[in-house]
C-alpha positions as CSV (number, residue, x, y, z in Angstrom):
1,X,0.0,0.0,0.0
2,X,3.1,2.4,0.9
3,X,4.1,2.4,-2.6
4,X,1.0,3.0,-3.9
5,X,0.1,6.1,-2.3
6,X,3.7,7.3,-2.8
7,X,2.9,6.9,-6.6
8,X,-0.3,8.7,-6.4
9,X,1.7,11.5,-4.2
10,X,3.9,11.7,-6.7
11,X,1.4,12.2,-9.7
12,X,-0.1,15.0,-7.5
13,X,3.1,16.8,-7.1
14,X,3.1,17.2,-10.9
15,X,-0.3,18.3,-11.0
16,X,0.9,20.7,-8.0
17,X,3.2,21.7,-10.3
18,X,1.5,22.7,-13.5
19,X,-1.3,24.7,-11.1
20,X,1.6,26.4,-10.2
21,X,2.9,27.2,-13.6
22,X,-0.4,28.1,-15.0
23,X,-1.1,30.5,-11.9
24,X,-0.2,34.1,-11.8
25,X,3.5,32.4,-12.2
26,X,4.8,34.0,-8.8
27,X,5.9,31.5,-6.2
28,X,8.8,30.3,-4.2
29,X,10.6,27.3,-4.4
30,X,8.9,26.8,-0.7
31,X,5.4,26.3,-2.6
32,X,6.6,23.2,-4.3
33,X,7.9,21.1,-1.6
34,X,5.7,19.1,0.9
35,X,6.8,17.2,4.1
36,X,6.8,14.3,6.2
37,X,8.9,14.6,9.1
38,X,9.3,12.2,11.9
39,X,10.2,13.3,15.6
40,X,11.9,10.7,17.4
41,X,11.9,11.7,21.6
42,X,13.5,10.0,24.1
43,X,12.4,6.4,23.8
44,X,9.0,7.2,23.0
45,X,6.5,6.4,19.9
46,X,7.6,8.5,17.0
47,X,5.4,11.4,15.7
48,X,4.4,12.3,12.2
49,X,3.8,15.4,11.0
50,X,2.6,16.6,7.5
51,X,3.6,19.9,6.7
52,X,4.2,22.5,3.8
53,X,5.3,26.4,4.7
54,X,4.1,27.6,1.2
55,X,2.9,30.9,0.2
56,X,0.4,30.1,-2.5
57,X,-1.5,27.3,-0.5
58,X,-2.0,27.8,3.3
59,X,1.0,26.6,5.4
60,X,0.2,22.8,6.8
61,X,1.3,21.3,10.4
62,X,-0.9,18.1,10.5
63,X,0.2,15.6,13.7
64,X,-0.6,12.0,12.7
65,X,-0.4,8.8,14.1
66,X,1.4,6.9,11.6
67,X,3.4,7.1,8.7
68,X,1.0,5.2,6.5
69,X,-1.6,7.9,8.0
70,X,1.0,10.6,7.2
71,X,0.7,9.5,3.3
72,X,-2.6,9.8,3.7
73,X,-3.2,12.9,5.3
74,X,-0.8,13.9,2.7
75,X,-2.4,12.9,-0.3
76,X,-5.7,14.6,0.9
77,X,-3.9,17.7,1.2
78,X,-2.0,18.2,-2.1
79,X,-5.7,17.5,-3.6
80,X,-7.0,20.1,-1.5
81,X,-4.2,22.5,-2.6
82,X,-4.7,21.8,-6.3
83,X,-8.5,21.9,-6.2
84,X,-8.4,25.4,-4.5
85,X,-6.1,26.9,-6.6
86,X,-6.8,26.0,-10.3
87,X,-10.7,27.7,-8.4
88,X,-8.5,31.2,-8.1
């Protein structure tokens, strides 16, 4: 399943990319790059966060559970990024 949703992240990242392109054509390398960091603490669980500090879309911090829920939770959001911006 890991690989599959990386696939489909992948494909959205193009799309990202041509909304991008076919915006008003200003943005910052910062726009195009999404995140899934992992926080190892002292011994404990790990935490995943999704996260993207862009200036076109809305900046993302989303805690999750679980990588495979990170992937998820990231998928979601790159739709939700290309969905509101070819809409401006």
């Amino acid at each position: 399943m890991t690989d599959k949703i990386q696939q489909e992240i992948l494909d959205l990242t193009v799309k990202w990319r041509n909304v991008l392109t076919k915006s008003n054509g200003v943005h910052k390398d910062r726009d195009c790059h999404w995140y899934i960091e992992t926080v190892w603490s002292y011994g404990q669980d790990p935490e995943y966060y999704v996260r993207h500090y862009g200036y076109i879309f809305e900046e993302v911090n989303i805690a999750c559970s679980s990588y495979e829920v990170a992937l998820k939770e990231l998928k979601k959001v790159i739709q939700r990024a290309i969905k509101t911006e070819s809409e401006n």
